[in-house]
C-alpha positions, -999 to +999 in steps of 0.1 A: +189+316-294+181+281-285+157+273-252+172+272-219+153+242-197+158+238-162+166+196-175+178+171-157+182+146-175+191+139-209+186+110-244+220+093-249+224+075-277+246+047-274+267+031-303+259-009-315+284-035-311+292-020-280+287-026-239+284+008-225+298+014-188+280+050-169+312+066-155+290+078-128+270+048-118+292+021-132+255+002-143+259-013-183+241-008-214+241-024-246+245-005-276+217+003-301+201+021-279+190+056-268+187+060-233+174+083-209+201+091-181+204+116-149+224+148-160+220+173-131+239+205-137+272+194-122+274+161-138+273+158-175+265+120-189+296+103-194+301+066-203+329+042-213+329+010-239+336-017-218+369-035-219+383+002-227+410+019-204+404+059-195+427+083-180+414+112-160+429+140-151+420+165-124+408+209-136+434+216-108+463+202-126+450+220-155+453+254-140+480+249-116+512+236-145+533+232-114+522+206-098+544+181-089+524+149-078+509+123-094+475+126-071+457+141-096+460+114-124+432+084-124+429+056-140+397+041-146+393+003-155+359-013-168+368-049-178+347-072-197 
């Protein structure tokens, strides 16, 4: 079985040809590039090509099916 570490941080490699957005911080990275990033326990590294359109949805729609309102949906934006 593999090591567990008590990391908090992590190497992210990030694709060329590419402007990378950090969901979390919103700051921008070009591609090419392994970088080291913030990855406490509760927030895994997550990042967006810029110009690129995500939805998000919410774990609580995901376990409760009958939900009827639209709260839960985001839509995140990172224009160029």
């Amino acid at each position: 079985m593999g090591e567990i570490t008590d990391a908090r941080s992590r190497s992210v490699y990030l694709p060329a040809g590419e402007v990378w957005v950090d969901y979390w911080t919103k700051t921008e990275y070009t591609g090419g590039q392994t970088i080291e990033v913030s990855a406490p326990l509760e927030q895994i590294p997550a990042f967006a090509k810029k110009a690129a359109a995500c939805y998000c949805d919410s774990l609580v729609f995901r376990v409760n099916m009958h939900e009827t309102s639209l709260d839960w949906l985001k839509y995140m934006m990172y224009p160029e």
